[in-house]
KEKE-855178 format. One record per residue: x, y, z of N, C-alpha, C in turn; residue number from 1. Coordinates in Angstrom, 1 decimal. Layout:
<recs>
     nx     ny     nz    cax    cay    caz     cx     cy     cz num
      X      Y      Z      X      Y      Z      X      Y      Z NUM
...
</recs>
This chain:
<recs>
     nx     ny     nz    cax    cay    caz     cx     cy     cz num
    2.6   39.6   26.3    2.5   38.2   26.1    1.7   37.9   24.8   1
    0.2   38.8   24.6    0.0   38.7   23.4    0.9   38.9   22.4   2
    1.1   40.1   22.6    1.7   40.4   21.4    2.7   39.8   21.0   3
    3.5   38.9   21.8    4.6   37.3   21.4    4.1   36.3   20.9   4
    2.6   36.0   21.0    1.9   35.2   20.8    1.6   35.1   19.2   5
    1.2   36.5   18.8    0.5   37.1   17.4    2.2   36.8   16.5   6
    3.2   37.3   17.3    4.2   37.3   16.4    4.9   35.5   15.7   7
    4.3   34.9   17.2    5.0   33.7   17.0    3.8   32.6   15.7   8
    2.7   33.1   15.8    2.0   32.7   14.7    2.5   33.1   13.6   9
    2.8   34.5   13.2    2.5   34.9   12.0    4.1   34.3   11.7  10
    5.1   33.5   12.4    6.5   33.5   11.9    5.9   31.5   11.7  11
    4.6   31.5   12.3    4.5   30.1   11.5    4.1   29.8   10.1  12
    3.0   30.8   10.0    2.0   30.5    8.5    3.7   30.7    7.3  13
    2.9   30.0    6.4    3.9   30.0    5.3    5.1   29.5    5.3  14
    5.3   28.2    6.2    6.8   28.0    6.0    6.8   26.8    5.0  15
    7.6   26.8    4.0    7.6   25.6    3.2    9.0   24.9    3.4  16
    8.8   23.5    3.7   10.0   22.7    3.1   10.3   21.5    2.5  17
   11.4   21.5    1.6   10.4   20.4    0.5    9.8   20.4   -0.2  18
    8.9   21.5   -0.5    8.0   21.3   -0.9    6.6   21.2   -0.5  19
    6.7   21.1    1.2    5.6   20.9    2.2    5.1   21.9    3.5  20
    4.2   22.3    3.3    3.9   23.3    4.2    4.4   23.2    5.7  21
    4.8   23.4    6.6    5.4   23.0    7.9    3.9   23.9    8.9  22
    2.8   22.5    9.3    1.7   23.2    9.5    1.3   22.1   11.0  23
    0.3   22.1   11.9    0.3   21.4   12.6   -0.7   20.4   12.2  24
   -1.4   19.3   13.3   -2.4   18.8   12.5   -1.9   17.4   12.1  25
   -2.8   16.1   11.7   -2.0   15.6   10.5   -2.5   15.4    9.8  26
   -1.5   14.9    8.9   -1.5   15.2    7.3   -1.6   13.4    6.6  27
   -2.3   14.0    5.9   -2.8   12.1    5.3   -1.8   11.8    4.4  28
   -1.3   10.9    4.4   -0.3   10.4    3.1   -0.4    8.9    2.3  29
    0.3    8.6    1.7   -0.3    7.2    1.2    0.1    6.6    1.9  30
    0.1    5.1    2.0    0.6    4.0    3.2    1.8    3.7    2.5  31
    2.8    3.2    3.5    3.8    3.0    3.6    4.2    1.7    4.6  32
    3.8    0.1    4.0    4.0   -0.8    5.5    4.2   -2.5    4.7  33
    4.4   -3.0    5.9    4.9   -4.6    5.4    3.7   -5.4    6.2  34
    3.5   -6.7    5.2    2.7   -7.4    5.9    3.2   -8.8    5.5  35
    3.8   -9.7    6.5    4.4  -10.6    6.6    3.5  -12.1    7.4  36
    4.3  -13.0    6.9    3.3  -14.5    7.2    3.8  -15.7    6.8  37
    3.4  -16.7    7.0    3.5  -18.1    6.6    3.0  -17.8    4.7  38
    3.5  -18.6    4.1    3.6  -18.9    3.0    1.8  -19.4    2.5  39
    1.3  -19.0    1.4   -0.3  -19.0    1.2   -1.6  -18.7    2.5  40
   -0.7  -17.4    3.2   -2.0  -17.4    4.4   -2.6  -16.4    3.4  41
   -2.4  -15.3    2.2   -2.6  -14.8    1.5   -2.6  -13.2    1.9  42
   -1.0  -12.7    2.2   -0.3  -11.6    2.2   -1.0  -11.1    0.6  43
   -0.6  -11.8    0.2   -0.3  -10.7   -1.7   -2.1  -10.5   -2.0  44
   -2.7  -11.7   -1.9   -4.1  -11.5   -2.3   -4.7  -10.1   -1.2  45
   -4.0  -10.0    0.2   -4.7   -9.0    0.5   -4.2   -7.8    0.0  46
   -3.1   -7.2   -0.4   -2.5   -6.4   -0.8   -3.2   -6.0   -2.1  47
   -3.4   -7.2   -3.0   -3.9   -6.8   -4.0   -5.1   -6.3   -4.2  48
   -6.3   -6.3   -3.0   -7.1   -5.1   -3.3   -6.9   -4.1   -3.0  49
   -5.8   -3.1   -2.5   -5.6   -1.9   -2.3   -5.8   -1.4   -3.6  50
   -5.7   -0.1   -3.0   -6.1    1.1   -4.3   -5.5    1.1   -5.4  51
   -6.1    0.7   -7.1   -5.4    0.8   -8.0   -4.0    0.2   -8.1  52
   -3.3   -1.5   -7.8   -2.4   -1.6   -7.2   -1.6   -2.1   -8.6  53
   -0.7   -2.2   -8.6    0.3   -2.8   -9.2    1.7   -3.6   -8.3  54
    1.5   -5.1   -8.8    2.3   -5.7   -8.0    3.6   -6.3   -9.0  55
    4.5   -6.2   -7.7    6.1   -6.4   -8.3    6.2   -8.0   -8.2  56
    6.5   -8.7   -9.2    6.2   -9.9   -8.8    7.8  -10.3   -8.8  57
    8.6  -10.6   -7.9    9.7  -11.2   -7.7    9.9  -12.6   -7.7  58
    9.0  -13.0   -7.0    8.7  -14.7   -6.9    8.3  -15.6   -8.2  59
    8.1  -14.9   -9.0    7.1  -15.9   -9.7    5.4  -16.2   -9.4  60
    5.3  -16.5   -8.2    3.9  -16.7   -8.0    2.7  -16.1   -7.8  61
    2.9  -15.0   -8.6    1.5  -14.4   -8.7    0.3  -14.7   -9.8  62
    0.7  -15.2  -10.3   -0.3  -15.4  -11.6   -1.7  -15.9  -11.4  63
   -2.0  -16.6  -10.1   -3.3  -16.5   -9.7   -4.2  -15.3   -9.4  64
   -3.1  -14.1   -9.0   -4.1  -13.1   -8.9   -4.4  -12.3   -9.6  65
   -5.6  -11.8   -9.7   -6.5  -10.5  -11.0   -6.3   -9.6  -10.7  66
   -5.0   -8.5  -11.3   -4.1   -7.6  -10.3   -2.8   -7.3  -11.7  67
   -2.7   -6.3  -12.3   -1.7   -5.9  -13.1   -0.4   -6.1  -11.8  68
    0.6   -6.6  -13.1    1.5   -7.5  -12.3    2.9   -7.2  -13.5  69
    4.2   -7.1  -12.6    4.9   -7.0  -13.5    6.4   -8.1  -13.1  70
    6.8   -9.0  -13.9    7.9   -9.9  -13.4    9.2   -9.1  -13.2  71
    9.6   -9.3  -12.0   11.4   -8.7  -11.9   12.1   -9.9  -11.3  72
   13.5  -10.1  -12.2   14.3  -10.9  -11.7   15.8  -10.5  -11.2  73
   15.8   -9.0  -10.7   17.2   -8.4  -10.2   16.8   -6.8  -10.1  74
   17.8   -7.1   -9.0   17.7   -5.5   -8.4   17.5   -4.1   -9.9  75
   18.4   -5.2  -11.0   18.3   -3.7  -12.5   16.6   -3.3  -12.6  76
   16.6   -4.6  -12.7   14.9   -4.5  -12.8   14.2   -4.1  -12.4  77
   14.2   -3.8  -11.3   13.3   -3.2  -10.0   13.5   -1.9  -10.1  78
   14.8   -1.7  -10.1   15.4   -0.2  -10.2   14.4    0.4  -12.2  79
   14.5    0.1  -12.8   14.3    0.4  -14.3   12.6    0.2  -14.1  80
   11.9   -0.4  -13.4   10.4   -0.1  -12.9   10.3    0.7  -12.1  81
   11.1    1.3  -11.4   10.6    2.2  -10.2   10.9    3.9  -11.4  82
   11.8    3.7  -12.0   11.9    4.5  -13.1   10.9    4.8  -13.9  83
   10.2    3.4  -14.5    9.3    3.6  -15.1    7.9    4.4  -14.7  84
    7.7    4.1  -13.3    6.7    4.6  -12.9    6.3    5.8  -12.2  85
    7.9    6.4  -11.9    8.2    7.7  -11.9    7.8    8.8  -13.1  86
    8.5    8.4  -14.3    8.4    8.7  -15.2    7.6    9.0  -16.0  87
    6.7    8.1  -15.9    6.0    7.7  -17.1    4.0    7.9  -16.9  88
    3.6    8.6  -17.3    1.9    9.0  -16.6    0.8    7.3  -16.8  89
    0.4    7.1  -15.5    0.1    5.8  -15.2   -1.1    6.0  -14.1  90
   -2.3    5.4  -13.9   -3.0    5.4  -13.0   -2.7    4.7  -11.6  91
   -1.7    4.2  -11.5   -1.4    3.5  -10.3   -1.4    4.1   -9.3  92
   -2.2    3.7   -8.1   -1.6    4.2   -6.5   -1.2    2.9   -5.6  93
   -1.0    2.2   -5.8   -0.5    1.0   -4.5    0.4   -0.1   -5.5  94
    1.5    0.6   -4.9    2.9   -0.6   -5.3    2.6   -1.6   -4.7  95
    2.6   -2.8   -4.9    2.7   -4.1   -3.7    4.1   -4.7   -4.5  96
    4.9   -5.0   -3.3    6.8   -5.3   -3.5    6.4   -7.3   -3.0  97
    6.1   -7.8   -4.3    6.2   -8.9   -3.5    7.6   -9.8   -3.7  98
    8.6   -9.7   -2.9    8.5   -9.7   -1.4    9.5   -9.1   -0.7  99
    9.8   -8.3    0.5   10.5   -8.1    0.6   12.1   -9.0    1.1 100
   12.1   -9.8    1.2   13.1  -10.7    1.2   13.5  -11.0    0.2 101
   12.7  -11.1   -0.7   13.2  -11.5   -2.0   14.0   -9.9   -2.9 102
   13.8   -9.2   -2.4   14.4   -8.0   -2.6   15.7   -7.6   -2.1 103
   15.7   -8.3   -1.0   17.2   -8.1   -0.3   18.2   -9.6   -1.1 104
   17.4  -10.8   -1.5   18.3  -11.8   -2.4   19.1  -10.5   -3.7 105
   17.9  -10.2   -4.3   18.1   -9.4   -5.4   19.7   -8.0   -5.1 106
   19.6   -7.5   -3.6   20.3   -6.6   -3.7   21.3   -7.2   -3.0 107
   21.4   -8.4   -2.5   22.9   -9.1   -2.2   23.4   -9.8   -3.7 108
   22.9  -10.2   -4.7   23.2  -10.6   -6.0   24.0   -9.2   -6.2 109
   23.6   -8.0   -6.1   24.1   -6.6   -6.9   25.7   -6.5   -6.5 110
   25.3   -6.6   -4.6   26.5   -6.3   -3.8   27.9   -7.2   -4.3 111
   27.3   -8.3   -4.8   28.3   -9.6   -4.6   28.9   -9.5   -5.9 112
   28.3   -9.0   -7.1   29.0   -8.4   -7.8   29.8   -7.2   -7.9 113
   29.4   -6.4   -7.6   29.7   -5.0   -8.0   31.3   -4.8   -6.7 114
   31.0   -5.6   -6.1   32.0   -5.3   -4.5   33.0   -6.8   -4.3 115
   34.5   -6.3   -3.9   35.3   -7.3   -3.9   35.2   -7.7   -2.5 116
   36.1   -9.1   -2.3   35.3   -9.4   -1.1   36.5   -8.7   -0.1 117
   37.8   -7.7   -0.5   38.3   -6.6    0.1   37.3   -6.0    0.8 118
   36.7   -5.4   -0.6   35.4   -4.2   -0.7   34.5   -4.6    1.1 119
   34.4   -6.1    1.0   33.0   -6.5    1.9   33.8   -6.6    3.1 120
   35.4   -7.3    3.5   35.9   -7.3    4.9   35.7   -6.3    5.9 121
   35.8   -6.9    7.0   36.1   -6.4    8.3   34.7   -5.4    8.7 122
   33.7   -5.9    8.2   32.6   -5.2    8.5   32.4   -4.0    7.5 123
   32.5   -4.0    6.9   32.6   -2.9    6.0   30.8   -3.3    4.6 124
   30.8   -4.6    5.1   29.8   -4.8    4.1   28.2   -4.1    4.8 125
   28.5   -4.1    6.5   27.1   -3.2    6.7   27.1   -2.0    6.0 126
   27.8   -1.6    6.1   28.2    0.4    5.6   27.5    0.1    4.0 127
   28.0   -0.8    3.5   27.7   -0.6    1.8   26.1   -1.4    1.6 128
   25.5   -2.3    2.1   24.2   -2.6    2.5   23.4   -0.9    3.2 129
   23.4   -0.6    4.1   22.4    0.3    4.3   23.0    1.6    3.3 130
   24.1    1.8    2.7   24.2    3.2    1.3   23.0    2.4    0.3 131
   23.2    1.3    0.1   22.2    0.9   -1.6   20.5    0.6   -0.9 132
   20.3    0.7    0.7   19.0    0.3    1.2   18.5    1.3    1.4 133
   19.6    2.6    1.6   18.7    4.2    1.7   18.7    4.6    0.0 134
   19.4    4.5   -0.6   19.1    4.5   -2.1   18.0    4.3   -2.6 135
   17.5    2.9   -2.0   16.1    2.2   -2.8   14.9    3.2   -1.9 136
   15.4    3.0   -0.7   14.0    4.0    0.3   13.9    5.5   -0.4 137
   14.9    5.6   -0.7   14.7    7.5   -1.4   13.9    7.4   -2.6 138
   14.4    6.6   -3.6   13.3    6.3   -4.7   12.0    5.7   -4.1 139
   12.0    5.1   -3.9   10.2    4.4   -3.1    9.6    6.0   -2.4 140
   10.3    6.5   -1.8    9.6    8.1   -0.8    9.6    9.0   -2.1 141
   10.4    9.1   -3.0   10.0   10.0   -4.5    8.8    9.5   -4.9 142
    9.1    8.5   -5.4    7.7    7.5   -5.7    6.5    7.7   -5.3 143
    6.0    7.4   -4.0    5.4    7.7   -3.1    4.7    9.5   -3.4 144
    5.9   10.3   -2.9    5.6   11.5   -2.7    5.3   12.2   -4.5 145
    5.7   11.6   -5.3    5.0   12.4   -6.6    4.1   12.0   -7.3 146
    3.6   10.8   -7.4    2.7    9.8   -7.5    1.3    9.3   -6.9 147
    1.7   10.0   -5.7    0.8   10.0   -4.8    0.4    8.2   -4.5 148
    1.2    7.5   -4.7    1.5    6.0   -4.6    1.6    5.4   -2.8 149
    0.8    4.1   -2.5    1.2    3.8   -1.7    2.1    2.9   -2.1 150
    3.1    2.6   -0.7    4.1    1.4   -1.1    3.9    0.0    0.1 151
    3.7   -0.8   -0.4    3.1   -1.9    0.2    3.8   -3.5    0.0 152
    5.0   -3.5    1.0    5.5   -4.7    0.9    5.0   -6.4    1.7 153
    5.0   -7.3    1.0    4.8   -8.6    1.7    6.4   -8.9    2.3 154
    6.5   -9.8    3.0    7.6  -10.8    3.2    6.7  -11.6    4.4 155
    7.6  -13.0    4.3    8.2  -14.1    4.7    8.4  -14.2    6.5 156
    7.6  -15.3    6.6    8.4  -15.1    8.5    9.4  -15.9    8.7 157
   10.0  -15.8   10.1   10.7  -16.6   10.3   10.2  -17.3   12.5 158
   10.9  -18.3   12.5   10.7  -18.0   14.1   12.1  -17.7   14.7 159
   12.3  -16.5   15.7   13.9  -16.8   15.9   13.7  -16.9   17.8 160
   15.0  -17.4   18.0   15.4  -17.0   19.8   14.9  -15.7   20.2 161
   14.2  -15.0   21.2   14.4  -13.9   21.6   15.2  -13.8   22.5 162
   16.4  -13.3   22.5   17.0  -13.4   24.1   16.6  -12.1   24.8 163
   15.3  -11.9   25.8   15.4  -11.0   26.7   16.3  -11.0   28.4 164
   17.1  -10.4   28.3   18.1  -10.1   29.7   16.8  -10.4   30.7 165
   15.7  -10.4   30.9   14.9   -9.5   32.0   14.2  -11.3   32.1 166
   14.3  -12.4   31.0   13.4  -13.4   31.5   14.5  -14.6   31.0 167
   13.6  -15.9   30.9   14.6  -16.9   29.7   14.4  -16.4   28.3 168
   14.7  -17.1   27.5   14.6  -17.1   25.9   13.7  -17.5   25.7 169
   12.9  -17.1   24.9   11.5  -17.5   24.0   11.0  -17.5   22.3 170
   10.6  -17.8   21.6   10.4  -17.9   20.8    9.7  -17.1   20.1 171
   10.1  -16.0   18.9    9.1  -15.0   18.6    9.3  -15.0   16.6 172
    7.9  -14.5   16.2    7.9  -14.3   14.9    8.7  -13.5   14.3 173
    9.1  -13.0   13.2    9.7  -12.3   13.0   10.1  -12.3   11.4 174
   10.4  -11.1   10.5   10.2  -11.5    9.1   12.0  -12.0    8.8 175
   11.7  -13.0    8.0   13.0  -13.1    7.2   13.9  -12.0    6.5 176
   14.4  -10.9    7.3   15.5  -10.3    6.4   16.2  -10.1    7.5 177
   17.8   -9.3    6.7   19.0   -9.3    7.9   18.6   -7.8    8.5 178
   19.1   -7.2    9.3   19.1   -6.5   10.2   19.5   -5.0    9.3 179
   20.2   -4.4    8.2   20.0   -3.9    7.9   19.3   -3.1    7.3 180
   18.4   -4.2    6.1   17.2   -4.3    5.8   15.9   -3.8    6.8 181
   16.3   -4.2    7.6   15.1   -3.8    9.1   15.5   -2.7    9.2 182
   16.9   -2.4    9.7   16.4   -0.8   10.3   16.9    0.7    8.5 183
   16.5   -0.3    7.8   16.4    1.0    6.8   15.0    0.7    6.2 184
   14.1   -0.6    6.1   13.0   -0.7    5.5   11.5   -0.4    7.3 185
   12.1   -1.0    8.3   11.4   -1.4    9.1   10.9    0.2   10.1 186
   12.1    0.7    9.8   12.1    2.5   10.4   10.9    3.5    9.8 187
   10.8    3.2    7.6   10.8    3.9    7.0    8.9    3.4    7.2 188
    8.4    2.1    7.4    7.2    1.5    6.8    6.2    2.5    8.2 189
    5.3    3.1    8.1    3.9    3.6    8.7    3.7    2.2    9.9 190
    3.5    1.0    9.1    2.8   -0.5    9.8    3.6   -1.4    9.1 191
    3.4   -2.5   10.4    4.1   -3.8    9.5    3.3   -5.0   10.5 192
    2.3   -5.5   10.3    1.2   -6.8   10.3    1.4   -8.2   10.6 193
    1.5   -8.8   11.0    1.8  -10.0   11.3    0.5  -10.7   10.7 194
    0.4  -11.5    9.5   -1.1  -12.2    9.0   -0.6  -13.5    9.4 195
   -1.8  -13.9    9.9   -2.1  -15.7   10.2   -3.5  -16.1   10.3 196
   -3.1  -17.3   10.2   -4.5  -18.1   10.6   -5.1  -17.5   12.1 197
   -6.0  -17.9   12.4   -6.6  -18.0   13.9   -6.1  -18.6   14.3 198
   -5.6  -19.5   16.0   -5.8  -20.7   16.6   -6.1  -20.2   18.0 199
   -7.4  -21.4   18.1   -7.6  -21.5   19.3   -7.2  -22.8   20.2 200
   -7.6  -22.6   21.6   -7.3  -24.2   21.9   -8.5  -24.8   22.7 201
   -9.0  -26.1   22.2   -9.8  -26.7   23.5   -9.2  -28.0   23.4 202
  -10.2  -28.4   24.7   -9.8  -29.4   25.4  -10.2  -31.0   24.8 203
   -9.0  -31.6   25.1   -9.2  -32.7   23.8   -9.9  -33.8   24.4 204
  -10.8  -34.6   23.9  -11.9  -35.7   24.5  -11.0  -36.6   24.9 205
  -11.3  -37.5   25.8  -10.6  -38.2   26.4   -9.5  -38.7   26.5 206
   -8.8  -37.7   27.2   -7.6  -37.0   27.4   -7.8  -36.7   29.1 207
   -6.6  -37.0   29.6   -6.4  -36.2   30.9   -6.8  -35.2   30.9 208
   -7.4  -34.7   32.7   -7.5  -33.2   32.6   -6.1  -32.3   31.6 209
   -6.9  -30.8   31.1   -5.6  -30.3   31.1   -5.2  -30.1   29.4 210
   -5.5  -31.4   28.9   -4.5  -31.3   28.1   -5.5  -30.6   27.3 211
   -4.6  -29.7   26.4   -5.7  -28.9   25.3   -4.9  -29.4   23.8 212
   -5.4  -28.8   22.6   -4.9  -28.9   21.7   -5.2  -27.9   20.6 213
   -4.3  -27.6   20.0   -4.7  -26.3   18.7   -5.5  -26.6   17.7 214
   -6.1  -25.9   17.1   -7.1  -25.9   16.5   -7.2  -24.9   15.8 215
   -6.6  -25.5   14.2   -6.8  -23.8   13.5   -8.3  -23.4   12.4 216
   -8.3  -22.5   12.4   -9.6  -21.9   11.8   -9.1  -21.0   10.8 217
  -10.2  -21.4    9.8  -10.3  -20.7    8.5  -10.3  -18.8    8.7 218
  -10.5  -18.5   10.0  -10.5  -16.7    9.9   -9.1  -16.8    9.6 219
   -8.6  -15.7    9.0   -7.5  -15.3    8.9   -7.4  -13.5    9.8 220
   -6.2  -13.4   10.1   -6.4  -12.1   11.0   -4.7  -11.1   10.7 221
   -5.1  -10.3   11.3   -4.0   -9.5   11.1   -3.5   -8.8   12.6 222
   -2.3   -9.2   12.9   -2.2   -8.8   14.5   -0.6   -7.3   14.0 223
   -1.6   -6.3   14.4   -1.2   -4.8   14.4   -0.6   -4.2   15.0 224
    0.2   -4.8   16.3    0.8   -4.4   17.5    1.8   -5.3   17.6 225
    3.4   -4.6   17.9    4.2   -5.7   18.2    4.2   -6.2   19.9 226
    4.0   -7.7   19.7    4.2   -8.2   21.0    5.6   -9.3   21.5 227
    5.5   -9.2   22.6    7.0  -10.4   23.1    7.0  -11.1   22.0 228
    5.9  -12.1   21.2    6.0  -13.4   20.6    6.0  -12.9   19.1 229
    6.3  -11.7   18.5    6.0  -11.5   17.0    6.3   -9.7   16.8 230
    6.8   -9.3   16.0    7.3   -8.1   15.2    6.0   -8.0   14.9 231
    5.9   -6.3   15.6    4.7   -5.5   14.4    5.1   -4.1   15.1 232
    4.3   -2.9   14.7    3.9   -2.1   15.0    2.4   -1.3   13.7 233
    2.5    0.1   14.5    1.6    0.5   13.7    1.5    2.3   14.1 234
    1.5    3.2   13.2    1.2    4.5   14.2   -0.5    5.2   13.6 235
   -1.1    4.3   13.5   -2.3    4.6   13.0   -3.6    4.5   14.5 236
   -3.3    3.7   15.5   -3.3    3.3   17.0   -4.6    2.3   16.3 237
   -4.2    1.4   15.7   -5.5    0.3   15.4   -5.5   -0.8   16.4 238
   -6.7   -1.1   16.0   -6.9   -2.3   17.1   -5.5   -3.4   17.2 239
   -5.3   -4.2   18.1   -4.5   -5.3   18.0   -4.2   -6.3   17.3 240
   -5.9   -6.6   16.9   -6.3   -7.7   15.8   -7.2   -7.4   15.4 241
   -7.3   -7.3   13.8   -8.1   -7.3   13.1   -8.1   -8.6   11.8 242
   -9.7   -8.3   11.5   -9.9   -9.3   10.5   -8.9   -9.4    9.3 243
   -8.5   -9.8    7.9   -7.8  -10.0    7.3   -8.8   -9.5    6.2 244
   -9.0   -8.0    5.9   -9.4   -7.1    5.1   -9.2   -6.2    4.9 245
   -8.8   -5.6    3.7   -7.9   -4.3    3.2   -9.0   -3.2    3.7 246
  -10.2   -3.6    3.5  -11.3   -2.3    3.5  -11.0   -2.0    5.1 247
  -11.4   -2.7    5.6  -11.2   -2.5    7.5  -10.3   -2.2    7.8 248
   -8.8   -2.5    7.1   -7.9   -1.5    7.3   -8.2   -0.2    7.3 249
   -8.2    0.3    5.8   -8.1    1.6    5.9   -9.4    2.1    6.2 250
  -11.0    1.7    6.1  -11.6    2.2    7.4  -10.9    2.8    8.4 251
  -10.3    2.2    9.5   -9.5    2.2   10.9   -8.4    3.3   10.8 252
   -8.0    3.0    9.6   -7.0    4.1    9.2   -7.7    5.7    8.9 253
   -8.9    5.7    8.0   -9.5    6.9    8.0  -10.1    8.0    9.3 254
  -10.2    6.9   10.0  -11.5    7.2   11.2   -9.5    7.7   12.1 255
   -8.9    7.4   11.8   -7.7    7.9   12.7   -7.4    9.1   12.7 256
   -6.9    9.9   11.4   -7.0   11.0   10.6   -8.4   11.8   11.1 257
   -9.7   11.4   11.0  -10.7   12.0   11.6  -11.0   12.9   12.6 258
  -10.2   11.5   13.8  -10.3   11.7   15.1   -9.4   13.0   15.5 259
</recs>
């Protein structure tokens, strides 16, 4: 039995693939995640203090932030940046994609050209959506992986039905993109954040017992766990909610890898 034991080690050390040792353990990499919200809860301002960041500005609206920033208005663009920064020797580590919905407008403008609406019938347009959505994830994981770059997208919420079989229907957060988008961006992202305001509720002055009312507060927070009422996850096992701070992120994130 030892001597199965000694053998089964030594057929571990040294395996490479990819490029990457095949070792136990884990292994730290750069971040890879979405952080989604109501419109000025200030997704992009938190993104923007990540490490050395450069943000993709799709919207237009970044110009309030102190943050190297580059304007894209189509998927060529995006593509011919992600080139450039492949390519090209640059201090950057933290992409911030603002936004990711606005990225999927961009790559439905591509589709709608480039494909007849033959090309898009009978369902055929999912198949051609997730080929050009694993396209962009392969360049972003190059990116990523030679660059040593984190990739850090915002998007957009929405509220939609949930229909769970098991109760009634209820109402849950969720980001604005279509479903293929989700399972080729939402698979590939480490975390994806739900940012909002706070709200609490008290009880309103003379008012019947009972009745309460919302009350929102200037904390802003970050909810890290997906629940019934809102999209998230996370595999870093962070708290549920945290404050709305890049540093406390990746604190939380360090002390993970530690442990």
């Amino acid at each position: 039995m030892e001597k199965m034991t000694e053998m089964n080690n030594e057929i571990k050390k040294g395996l490479i693939f990819k490029g990457f040792e095949i070792a136990g353990g884990k292994r730290v990499s750069p971040l890879k995640g979405i952080v989604y919200g109501d419109n000025g809860v200030g997704k992009t301002t938190l993104l923007s203090t990540a490490r050395s960041p450069i943000i993709v500005d799709m919207e237009g609206n970044c110009g309030h932030i102190d943050a190297p920033k580059c304007r894209v208005t189509s998927l060529d663009d995006f593509n011919d940046l992600l080139n450039v920064l492949q390519t090209q020797d640059h201090g950057y580590k933290s992409l911030i994609i603002d936004s990711l919905d606005s990225l999927q407008t961009f790559l439905g403008e591509y589709i709608g050209k480039k494909y007849s609406d033959k090309d898009l019938s009978y369902g055929k347009s999912s198949g051609i959506w997730a080929k050009h959505i694993k396209d962009l994830v392969a360049k972003l994981e190059a990116l990523s992986n030679s660059k040593g770059m984190s990739i850090l997208f915002t998007a957009h919420w929405k509220v939609k039905l949930a229909n769970n079989p098991m109760t009634e229907g209820y109402d849950r957060y969720d980001m604005r993109i279509n479903e293929e988008m989700r399972t080729g961006f939402c698979n590939w992202v480490q975390f994806i954040f739900l940012a909002m305001k706070d709200v609490i509720l008290e009880d309103e002055k003379g008012v019947g017992f009972g009745k309460r009312k919302a009350k929102s507060i200037e904390r802003r927070v970050l909810h890290t766990r997906g629940e019934p009422t809102y999209y998230g996850k996370n595999v870093f096992n962070l708290p549920a909610k945290m404050p709305m701070d890049w540093e406390q992120v990746t604190t939380n994130i360090l002390n993970f890898y530690n442990n």
